[in-house]
PQR file of N, CA, C, O and H, with PARSE charges and radii, in Angstrom:
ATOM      1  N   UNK A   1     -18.166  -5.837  71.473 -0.4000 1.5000
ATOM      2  CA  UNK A   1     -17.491  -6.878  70.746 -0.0000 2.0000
ATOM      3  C   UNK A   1     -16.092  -6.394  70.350  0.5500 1.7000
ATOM      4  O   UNK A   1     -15.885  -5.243  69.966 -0.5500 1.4000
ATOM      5  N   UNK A   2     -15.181  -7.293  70.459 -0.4000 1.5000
ATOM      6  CA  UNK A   2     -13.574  -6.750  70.221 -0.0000 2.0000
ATOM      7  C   UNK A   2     -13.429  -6.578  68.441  0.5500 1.7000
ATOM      8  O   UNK A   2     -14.356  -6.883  67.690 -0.5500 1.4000
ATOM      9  H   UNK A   2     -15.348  -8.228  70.772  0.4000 1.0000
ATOM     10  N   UNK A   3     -12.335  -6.135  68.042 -0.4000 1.5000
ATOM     11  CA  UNK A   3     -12.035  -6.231  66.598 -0.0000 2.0000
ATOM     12  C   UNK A   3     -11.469  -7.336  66.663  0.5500 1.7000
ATOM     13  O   UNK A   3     -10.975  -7.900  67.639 -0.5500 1.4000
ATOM     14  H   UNK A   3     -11.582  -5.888  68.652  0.4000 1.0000
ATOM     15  N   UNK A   4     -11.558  -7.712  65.397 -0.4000 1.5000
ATOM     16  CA  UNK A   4     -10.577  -8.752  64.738 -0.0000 2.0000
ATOM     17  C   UNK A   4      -9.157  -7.917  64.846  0.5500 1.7000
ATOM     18  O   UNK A   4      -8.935  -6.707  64.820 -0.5500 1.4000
ATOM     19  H   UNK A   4     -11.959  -7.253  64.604  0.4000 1.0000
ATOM     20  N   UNK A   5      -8.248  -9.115  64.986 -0.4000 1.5000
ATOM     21  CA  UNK A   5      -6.830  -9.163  64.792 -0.0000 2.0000
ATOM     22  C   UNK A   5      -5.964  -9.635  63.687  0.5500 1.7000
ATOM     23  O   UNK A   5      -4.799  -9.284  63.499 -0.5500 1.4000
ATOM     24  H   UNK A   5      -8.429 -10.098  65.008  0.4000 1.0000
ATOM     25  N   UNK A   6      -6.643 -10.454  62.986 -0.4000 1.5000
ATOM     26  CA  UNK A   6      -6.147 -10.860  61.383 -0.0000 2.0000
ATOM     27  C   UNK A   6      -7.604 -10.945  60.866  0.5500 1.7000
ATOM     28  O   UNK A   6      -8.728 -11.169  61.316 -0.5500 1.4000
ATOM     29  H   UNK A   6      -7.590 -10.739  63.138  0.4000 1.0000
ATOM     30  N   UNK A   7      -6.705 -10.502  59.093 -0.4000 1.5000
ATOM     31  CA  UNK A   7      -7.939 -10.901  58.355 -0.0000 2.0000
ATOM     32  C   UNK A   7      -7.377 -12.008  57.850  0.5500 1.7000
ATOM     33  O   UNK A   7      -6.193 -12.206  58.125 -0.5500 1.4000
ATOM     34  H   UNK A   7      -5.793 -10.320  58.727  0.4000 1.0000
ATOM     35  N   UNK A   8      -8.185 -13.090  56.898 -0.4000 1.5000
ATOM     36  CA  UNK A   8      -7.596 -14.009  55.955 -0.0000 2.0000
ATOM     37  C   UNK A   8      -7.316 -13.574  54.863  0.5500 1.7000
ATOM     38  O   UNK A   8      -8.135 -12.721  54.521 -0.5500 1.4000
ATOM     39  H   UNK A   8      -9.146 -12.929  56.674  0.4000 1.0000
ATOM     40  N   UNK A   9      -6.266 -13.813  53.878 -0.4000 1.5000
ATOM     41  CA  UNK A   9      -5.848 -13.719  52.606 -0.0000 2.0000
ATOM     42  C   UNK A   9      -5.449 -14.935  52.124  0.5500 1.7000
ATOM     43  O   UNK A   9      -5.042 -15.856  52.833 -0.5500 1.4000
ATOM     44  H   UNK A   9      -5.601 -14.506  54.157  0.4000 1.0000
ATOM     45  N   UNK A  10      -5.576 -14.963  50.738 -0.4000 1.5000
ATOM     46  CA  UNK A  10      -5.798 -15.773  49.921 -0.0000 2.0000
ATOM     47  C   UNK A  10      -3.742 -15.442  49.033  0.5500 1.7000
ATOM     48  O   UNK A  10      -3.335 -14.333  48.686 -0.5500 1.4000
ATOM     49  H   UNK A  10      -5.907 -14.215  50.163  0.4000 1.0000
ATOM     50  N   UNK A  11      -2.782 -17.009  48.901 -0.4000 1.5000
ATOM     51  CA  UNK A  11      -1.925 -16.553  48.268 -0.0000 2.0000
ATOM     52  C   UNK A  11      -1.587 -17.071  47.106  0.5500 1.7000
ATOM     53  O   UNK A  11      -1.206 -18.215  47.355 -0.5500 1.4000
ATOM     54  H   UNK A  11      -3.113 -17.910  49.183  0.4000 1.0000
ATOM     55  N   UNK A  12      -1.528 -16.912  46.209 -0.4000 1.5000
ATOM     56  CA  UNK A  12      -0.907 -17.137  44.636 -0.0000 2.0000
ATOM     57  C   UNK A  12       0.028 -17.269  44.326  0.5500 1.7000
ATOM     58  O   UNK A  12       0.968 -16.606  44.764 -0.5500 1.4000
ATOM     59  H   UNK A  12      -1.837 -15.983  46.006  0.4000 1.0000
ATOM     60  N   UNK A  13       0.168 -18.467  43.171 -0.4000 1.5000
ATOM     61  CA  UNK A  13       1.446 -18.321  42.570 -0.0000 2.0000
ATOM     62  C   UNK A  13       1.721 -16.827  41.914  0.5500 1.7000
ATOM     63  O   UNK A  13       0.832 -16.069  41.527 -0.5500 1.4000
ATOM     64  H   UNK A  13      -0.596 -19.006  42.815  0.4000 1.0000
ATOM     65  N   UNK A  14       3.247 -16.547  41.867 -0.4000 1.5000
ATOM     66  CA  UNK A  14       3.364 -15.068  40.907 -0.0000 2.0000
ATOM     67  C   UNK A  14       3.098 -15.177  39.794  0.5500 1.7000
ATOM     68  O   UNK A  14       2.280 -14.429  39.258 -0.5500 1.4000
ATOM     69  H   UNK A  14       3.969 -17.163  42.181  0.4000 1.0000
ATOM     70  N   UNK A  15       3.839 -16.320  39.039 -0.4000 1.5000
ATOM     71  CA  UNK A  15       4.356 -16.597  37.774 -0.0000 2.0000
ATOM     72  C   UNK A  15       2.591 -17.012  36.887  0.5500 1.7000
ATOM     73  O   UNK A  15       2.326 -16.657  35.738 -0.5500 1.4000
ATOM     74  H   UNK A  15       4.504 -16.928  39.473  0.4000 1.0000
ATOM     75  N   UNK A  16       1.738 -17.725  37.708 -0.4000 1.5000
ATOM     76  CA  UNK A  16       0.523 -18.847  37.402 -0.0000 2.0000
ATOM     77  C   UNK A  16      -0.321 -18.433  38.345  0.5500 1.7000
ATOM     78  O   UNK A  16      -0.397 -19.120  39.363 -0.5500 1.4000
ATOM     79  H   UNK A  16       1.953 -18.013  38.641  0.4000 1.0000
ATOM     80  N   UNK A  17      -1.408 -16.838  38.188 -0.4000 1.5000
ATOM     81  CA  UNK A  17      -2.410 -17.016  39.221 -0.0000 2.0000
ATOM     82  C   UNK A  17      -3.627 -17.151  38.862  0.5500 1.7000
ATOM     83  O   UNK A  17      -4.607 -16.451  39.119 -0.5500 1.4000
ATOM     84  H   UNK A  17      -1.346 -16.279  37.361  0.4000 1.0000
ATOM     85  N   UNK A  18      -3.457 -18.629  37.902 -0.4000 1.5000
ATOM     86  CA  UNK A  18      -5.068 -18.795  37.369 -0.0000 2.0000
ATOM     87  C   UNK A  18      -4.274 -20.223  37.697  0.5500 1.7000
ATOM     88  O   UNK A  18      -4.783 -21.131  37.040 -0.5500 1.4000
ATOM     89  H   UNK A  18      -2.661 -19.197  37.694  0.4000 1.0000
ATOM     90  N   UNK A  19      -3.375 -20.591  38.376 -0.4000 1.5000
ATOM     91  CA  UNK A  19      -3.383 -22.081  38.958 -0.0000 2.0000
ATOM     92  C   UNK A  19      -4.045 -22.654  40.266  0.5500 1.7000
ATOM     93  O   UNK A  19      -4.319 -22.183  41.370 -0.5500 1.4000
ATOM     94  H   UNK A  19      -2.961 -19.853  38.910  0.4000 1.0000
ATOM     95  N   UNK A  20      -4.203 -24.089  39.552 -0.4000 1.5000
ATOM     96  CA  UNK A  20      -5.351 -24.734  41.034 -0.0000 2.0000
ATOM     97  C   UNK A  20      -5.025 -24.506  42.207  0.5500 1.7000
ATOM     98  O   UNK A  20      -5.891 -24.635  43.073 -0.5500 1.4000
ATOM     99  H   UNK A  20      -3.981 -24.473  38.656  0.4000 1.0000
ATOM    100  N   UNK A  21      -3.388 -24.013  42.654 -0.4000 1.5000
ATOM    101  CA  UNK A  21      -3.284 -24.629  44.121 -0.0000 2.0000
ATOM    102  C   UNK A  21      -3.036 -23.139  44.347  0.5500 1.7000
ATOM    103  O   UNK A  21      -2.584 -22.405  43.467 -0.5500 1.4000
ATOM    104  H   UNK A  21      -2.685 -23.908  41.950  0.4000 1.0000
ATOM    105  N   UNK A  22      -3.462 -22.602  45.981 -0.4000 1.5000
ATOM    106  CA  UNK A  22      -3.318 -21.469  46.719 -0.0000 2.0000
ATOM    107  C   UNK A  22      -3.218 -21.823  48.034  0.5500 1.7000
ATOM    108  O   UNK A  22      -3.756 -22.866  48.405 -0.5500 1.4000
ATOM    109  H   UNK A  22      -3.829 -23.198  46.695  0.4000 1.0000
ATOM    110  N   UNK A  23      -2.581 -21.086  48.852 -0.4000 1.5000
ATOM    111  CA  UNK A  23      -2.584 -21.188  50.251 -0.0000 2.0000
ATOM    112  C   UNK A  23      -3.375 -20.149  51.094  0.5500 1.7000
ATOM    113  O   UNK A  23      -3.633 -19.118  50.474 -0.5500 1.4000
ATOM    114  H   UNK A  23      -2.144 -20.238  48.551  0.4000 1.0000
ATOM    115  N   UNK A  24      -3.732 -20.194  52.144 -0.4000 1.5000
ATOM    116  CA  UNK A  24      -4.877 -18.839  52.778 -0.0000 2.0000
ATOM    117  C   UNK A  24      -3.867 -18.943  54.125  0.5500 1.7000
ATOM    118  O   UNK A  24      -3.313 -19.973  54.507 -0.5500 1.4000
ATOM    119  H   UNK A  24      -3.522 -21.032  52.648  0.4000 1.0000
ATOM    120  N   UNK A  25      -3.783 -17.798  54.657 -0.4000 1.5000
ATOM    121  CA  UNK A  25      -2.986 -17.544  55.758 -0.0000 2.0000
ATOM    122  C   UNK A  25      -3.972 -16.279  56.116  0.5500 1.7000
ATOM    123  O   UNK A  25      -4.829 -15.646  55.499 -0.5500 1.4000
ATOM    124  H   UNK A  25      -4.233 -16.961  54.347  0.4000 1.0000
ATOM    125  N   UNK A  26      -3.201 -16.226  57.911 -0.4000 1.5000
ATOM    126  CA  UNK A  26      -3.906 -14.234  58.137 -0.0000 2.0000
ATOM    127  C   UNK A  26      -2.870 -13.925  58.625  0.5500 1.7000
ATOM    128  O   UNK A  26      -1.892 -14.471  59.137 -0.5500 1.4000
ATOM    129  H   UNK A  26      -2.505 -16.740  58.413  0.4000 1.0000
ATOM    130  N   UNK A  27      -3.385 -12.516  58.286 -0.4000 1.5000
ATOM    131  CA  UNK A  27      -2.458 -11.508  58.171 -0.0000 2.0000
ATOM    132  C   UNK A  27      -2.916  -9.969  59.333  0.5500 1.7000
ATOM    133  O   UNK A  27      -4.050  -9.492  59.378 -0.5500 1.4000
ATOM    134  H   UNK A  27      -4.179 -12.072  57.870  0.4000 1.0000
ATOM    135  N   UNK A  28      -2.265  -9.689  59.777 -0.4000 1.5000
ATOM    136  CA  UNK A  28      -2.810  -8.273  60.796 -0.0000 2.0000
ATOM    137  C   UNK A  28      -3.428  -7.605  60.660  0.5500 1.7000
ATOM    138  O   UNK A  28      -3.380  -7.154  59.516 -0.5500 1.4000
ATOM    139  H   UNK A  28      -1.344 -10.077  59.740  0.4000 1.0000
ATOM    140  N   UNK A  29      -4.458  -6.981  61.559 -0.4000 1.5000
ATOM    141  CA  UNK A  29      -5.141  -5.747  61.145 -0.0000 2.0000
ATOM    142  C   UNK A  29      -4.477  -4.271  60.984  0.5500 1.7000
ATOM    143  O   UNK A  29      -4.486  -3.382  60.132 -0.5500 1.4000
ATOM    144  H   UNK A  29      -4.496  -7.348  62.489  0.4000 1.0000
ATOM    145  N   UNK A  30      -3.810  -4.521  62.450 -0.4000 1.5000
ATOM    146  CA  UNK A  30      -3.432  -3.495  62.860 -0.0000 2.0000
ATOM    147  C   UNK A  30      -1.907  -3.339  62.748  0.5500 1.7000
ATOM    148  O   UNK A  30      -1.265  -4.381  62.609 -0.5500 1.4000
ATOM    149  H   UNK A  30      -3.802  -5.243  63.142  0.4000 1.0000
ATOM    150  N   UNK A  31      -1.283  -2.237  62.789 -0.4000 1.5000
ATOM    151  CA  UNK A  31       0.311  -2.397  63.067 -0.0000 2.0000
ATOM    152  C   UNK A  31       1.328  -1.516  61.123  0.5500 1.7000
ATOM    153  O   UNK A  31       0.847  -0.814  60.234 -0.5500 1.4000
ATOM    154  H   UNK A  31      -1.804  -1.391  62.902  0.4000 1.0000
ATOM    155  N   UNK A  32       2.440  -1.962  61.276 -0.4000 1.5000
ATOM    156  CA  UNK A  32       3.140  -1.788  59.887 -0.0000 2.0000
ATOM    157  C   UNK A  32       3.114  -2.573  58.711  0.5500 1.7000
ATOM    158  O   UNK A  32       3.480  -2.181  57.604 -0.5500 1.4000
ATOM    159  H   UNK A  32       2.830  -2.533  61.998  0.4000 1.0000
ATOM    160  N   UNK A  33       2.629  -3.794  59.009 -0.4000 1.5000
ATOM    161  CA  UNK A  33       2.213  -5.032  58.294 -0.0000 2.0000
ATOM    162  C   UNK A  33       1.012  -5.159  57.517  0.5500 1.7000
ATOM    163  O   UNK A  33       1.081  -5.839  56.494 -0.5500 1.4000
ATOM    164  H   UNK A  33       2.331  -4.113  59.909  0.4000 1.0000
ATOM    165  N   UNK A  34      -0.185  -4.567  57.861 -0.4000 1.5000
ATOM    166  CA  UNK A  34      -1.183  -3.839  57.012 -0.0000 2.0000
ATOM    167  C   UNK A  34      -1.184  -3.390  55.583  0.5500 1.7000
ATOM    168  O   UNK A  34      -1.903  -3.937  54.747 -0.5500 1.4000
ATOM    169  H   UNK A  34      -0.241  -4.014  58.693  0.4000 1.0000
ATOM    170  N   UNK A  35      -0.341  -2.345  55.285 -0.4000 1.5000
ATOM    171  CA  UNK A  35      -0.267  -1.815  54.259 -0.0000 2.0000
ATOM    172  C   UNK A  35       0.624  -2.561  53.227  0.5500 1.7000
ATOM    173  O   UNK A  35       0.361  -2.310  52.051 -0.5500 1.4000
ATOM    174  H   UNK A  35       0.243  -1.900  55.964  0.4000 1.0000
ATOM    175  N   UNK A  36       1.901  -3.670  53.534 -0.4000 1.5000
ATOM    176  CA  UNK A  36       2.822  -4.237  52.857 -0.0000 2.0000
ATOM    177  C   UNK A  36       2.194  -5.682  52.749  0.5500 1.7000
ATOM    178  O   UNK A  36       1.972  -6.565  53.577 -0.5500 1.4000
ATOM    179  H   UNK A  36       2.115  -3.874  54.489  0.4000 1.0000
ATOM    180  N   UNK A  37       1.971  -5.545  51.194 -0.4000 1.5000
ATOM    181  CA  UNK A  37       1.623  -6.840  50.165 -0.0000 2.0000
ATOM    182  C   UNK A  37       2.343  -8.124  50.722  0.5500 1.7000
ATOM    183  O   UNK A  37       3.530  -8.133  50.394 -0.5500 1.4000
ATOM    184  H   UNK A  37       2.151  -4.828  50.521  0.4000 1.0000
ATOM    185  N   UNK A  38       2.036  -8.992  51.322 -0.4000 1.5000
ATOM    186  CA  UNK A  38       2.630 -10.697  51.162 -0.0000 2.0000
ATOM    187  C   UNK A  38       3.144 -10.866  49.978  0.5500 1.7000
ATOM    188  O   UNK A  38       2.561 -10.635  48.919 -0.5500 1.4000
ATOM    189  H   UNK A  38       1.072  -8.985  51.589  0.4000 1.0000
ATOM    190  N   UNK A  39       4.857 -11.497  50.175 -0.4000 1.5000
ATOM    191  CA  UNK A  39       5.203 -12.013  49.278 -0.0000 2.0000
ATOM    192  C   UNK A  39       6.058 -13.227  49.788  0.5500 1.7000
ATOM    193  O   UNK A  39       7.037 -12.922  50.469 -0.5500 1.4000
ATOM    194  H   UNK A  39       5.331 -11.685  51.035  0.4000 1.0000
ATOM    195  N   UNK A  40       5.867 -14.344  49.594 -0.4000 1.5000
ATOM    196  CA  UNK A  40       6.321 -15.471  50.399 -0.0000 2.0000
ATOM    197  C   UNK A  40       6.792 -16.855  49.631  0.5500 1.7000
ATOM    198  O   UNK A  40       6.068 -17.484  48.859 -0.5500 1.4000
ATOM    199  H   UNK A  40       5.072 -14.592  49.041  0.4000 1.0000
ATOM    200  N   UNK A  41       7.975 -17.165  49.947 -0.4000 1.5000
ATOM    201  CA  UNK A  41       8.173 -18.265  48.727 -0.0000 2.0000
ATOM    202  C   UNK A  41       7.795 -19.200  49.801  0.5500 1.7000
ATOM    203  O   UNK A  41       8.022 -19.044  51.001 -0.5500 1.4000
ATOM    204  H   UNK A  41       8.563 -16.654  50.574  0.4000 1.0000
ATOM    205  N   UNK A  42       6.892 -20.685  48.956 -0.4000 1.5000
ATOM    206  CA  UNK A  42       6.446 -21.705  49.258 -0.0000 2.0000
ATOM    207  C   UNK A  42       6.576 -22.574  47.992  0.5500 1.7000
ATOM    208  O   UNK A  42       6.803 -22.338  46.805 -0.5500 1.4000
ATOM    209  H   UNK A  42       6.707 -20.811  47.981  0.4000 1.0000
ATOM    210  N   UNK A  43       6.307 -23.835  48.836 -0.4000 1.5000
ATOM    211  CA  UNK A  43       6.319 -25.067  47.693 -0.0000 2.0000
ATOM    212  C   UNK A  43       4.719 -24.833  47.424  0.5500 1.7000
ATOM    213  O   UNK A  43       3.748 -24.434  48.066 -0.5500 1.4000
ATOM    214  H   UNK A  43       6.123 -24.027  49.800  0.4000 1.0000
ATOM    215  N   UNK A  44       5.158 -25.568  45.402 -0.4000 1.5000
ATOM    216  CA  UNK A  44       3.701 -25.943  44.947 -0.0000 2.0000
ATOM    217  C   UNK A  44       3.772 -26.680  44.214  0.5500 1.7000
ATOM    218  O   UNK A  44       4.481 -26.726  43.209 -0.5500 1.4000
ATOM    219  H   UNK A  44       5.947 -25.892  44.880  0.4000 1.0000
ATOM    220  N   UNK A  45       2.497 -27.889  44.900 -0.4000 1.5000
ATOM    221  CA  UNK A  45       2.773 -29.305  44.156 -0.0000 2.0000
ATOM    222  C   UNK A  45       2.710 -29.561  43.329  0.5500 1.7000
ATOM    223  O   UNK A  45       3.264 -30.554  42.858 -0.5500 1.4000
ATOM    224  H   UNK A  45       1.920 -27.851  45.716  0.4000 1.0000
ATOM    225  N   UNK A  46       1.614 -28.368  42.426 -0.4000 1.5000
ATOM    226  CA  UNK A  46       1.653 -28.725  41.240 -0.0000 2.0000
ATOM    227  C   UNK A  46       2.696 -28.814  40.120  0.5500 1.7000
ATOM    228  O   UNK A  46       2.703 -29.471  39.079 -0.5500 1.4000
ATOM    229  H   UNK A  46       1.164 -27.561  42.809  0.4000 1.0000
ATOM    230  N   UNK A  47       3.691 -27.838  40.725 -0.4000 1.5000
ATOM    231  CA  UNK A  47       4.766 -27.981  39.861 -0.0000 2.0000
ATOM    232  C   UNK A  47       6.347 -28.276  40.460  0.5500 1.7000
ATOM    233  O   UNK A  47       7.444 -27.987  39.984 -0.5500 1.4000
ATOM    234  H   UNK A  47       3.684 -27.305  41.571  0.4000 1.0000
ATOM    235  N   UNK A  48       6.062 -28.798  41.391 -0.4000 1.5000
ATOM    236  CA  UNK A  48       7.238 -29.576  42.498 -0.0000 2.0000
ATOM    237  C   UNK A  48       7.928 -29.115  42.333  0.5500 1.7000
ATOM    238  O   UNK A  48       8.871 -29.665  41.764 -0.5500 1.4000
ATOM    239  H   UNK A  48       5.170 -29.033  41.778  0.4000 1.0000
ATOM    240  N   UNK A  49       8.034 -27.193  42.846 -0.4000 1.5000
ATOM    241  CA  UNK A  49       8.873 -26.668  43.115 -0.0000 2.0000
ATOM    242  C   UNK A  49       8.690 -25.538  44.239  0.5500 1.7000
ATOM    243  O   UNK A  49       7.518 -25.314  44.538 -0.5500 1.4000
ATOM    244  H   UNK A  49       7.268 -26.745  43.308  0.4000 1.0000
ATOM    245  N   UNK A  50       9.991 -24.551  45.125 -0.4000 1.5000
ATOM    246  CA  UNK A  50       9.652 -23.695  45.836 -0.0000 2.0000
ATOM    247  C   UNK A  50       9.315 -22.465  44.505  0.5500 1.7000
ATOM    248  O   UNK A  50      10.050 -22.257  43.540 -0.5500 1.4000
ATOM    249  H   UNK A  50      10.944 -24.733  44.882  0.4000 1.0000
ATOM    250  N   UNK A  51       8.308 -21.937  44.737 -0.4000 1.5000
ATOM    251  CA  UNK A  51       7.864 -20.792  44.068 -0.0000 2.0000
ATOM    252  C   UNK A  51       7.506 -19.492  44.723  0.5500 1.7000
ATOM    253  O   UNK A  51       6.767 -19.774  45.666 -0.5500 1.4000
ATOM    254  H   UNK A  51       7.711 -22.107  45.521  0.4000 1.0000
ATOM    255  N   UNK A  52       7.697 -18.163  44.652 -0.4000 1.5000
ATOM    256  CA  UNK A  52       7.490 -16.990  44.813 -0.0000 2.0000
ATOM    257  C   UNK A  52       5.614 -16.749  45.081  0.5500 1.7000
ATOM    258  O   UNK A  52       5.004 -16.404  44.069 -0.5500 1.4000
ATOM    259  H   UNK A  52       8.297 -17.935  43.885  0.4000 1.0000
ATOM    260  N   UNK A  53       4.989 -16.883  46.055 -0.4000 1.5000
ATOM    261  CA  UNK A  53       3.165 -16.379  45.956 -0.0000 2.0000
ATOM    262  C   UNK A  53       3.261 -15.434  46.676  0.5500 1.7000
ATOM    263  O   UNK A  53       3.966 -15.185  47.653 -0.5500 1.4000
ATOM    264  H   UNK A  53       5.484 -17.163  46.877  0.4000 1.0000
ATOM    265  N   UNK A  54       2.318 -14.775  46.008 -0.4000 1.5000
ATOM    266  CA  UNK A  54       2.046 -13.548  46.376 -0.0000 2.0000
ATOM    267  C   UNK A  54       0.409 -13.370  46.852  0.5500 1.7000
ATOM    268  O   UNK A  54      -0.510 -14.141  46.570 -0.5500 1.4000
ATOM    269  H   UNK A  54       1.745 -14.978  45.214  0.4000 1.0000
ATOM    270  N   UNK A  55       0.336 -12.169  47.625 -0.4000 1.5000
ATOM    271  CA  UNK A  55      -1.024 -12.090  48.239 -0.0000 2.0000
ATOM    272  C   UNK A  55      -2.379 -11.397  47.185  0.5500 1.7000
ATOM    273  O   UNK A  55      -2.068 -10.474  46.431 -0.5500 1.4000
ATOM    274  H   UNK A  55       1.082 -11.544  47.854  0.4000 1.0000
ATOM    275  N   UNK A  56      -3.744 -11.864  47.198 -0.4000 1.5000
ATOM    276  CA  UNK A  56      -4.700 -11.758  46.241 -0.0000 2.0000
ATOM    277  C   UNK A  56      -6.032 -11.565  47.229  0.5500 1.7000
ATOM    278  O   UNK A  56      -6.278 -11.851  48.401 -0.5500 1.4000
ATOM    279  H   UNK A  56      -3.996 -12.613  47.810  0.4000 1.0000
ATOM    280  N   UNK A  57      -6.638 -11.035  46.318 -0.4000 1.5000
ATOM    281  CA  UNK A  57      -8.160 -10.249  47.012 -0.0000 2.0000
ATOM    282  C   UNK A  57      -8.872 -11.968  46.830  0.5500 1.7000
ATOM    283  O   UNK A  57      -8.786 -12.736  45.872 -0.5500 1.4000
ATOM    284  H   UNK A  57      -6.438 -10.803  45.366  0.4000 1.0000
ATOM    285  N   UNK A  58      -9.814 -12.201  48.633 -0.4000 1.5000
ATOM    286  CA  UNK A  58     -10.326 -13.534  48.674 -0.0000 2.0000
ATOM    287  C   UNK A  58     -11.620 -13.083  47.436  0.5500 1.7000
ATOM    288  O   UNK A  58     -11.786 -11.965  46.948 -0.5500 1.4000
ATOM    289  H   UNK A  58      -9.884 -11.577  49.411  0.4000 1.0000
ATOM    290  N   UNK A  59     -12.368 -14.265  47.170 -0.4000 1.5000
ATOM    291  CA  UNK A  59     -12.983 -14.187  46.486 -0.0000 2.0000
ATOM    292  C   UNK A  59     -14.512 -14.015  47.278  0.5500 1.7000
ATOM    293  O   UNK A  59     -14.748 -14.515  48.378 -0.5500 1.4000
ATOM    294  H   UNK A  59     -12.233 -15.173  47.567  0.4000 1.0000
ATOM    295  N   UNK A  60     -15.620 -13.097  46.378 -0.4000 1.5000
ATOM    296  CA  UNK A  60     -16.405 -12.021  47.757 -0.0000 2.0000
ATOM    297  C   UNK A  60     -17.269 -13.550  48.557  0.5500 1.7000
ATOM    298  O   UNK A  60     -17.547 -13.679  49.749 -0.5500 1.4000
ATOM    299  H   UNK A  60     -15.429 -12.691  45.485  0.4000 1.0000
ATOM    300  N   UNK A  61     -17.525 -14.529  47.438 -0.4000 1.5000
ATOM    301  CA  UNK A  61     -18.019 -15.706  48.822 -0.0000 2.0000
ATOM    302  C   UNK A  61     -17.447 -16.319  49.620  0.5500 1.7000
ATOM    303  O   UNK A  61     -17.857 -17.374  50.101 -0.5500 1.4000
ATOM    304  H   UNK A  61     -17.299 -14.425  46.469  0.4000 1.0000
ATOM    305  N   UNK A  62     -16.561 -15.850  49.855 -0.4000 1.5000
ATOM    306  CA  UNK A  62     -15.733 -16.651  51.245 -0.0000 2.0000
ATOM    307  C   UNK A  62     -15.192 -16.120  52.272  0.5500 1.7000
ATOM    308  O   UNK A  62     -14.129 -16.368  52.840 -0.5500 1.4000
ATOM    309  H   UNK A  62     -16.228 -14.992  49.464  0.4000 1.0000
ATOM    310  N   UNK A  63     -16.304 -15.085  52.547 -0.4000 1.5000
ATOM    311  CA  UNK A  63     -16.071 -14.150  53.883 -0.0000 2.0000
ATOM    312  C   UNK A  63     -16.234 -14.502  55.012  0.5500 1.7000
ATOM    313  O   UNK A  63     -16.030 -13.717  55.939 -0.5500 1.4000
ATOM    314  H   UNK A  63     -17.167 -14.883  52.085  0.4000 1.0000
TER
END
């Protein structure tokens, strides 16, 4: 069986990471990209603006 090539991560607001809205993206296994934290500005509707999220451990039931 091959390895995986991304895992999924889970991303957060910086400012608000006990807010409702998150985005899930993947991210590499392998390579220089591994070890360096996601930090990615996106819009969030909840507060209808572009905001700074950052990357967060998924939660263990949603493997």
């Amino acid at each position: 069986m091959a390895k995986k090539t991304s895992v999924k991560v889970r991303l957060v607001p910086e400012l608000k990471p006990d807010s409702a809205f998150n985005y899930y993206v993947k991210k590499p296994t392998a390579g220089e990209k591994v070890k360096i934290k996601l930090r990615v500005r996106k819009y969030n509707p909840s507060t209808r603006k572009h905001e700074w999220f950052v990357e967060k451990k998924l939660p263990p039931h949603s493997k």
